[in-house]
Each structure stands twice: as structure tokens, then as C-alpha cells.
BABAVO-26746 format. One record per residue (C-alpha): z, x, y; residue in three letters. Coordinates in nm, 3 decimals, padded with zeros to 5 digits. Example, Ala and Ser with C-alpha at 12.3 -4.5 7.8 and 13.67 -1.06 7.14 Angstrom:
       pz       px       py   aa
   00.780   01.230  -00.450  ALA
   00.714   01.367  -00.106  SER
This chain:
       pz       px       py   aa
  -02.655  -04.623   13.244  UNK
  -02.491  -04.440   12.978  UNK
  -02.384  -04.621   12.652  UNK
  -02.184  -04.618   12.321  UNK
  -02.422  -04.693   12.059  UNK
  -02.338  -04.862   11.760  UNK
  -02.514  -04.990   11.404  UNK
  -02.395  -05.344   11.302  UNK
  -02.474  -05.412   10.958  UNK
  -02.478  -05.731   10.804  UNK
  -02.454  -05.775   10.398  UNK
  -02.528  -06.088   10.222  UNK
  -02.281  -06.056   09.913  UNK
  -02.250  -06.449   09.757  UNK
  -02.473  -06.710   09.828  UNK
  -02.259  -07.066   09.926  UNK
  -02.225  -07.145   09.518  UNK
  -01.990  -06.726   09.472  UNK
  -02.320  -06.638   09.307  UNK
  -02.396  -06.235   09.378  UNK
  -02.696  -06.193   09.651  UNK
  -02.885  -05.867   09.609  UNK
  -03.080  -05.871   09.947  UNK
  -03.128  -05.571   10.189  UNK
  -02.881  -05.575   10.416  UNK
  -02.976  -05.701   10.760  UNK
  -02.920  -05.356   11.026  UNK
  -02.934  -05.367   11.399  UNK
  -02.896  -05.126   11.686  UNK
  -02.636  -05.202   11.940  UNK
  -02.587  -04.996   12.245  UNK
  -02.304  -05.125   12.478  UNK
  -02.151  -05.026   12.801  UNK
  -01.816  -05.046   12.626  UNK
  -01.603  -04.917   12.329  UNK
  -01.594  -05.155   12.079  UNK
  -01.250  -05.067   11.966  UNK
  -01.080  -05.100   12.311  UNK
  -01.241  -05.450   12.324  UNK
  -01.086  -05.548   11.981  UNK
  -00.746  -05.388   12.077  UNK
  -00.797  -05.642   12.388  UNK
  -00.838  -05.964   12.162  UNK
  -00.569  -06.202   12.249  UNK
  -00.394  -06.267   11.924  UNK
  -00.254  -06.564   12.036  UNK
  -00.639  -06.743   11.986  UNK
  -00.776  -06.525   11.666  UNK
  -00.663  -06.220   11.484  UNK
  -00.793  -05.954   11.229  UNK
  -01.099  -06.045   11.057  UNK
  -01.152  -06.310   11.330  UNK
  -01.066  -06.098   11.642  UNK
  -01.336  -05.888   11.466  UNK
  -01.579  -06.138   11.466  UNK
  -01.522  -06.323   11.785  UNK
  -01.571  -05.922   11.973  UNK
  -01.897  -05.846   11.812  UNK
  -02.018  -06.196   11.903  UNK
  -01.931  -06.229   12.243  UNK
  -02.051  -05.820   12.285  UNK
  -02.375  -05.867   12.108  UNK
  -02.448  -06.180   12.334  UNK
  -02.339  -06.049   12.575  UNK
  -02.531  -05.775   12.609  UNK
  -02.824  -05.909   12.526  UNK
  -02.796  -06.149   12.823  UNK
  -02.725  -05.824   13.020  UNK
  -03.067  -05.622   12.888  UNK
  -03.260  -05.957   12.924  UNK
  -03.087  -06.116   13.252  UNK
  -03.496  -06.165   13.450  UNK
  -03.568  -06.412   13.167  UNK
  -03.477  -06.761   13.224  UNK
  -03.362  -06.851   12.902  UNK
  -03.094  -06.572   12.921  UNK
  -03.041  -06.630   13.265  UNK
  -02.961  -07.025   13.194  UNK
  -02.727  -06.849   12.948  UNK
  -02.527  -06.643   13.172  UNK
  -02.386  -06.894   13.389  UNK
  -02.220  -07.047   13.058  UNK
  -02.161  -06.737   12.906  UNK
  -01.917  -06.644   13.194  UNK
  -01.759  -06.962   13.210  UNK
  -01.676  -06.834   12.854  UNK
  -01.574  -06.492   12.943  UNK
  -01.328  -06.618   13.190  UNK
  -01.157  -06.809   12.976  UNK
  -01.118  -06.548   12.665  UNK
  -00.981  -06.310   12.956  UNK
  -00.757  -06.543   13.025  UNK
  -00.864  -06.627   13.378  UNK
  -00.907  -06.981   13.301  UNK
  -00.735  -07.231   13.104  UNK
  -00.855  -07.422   12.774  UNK
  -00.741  -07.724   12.588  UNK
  -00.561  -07.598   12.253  UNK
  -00.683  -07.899   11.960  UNK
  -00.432  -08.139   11.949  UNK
  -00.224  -08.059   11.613  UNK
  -00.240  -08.365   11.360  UNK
């Protein structure tokens, strides 16, 4: 199947007290049968946006994915019956409680 490949790079800047971290970043290899960017332009803003649209993509990709590559392993195939219930409701194809507001 051919892919987009992508780096996702991870940098530890502040540790939880603002102090500065100097750690190697952490780098991983992520080949997808999507384009990233036409995912993100796909968020629904109405649940997250920007830096959390951002966030909530590369998640639910790099899960995703990996439940794909690894689907003839029981622990990732327990996974994928959850993860669509999941899928089906960020598409929109099924409803979900918004938190009560306070």
C-alpha cells in the first residue's frame, strides 16, 4: 500500500516545576495511508481547535495506525472494536454527551 510518511518529534522543553529540560528529543517514524493536513483541516472545531485539533489528529492517526499495522495481535485487535466506536463518533456518525456546564 502506498503511504505518506511522516517524522513526529517530540521535545521535552520544562519539566512540571517551568524548569528548562535539556533531553534528546524523542523522534518516531510515521507512515500513514493519509495526509495529515487534510485530516486536521477535517477536525470538527466545534469539539477542539488549533493546538488541540493538532493534538487530538496525531493521536487518533498514530493509534490508529498502529492498530492497523498490528490488527493479528489480540491486544490491538481488543483495541479496534473501541477504537471505532471512537472514530464514529469524532466523524460525527454517532452522538456524545457534551459535560454538563456548571
Amino acid at each position: 500500500m502506498k503511504q505518506h510518511h511522516y517524522t513526529i518529534t517530540v521535545q521535552h522543553i520544562t519539566d512540571k516545576d517551568g524548569n528548562s529540560v535539556n533531553e534528546p528529543p524523542l523522534i518516531c517514524d510515521m507512515p500513514t495511508h493519509d495526509n495529515l493536513a487534510d485530516i486536521l483541516a477535517k477536525t470538527d472545531t466545534n469539539i477542539v481547535s488549533g493546538n488541540d485539533a493538532l493534538r487530538l489528529a496525531l493521536g487518533l492517526k498514530l493509534l490508529g495506525e498502529l492498530i492497523l499495522e498490528n490488527k493479528n495481535q489480540a491486544f490491538f485487535n481488543d483495541l479496534a472494536v473501541h477504537f471505532g466506536e471512537i472514530m464514529k463518533i469524532v466523524k460525527g456518525r454517532k452522538s456524545f454527551r457534551q459535560p454538563e456546564k456548571e
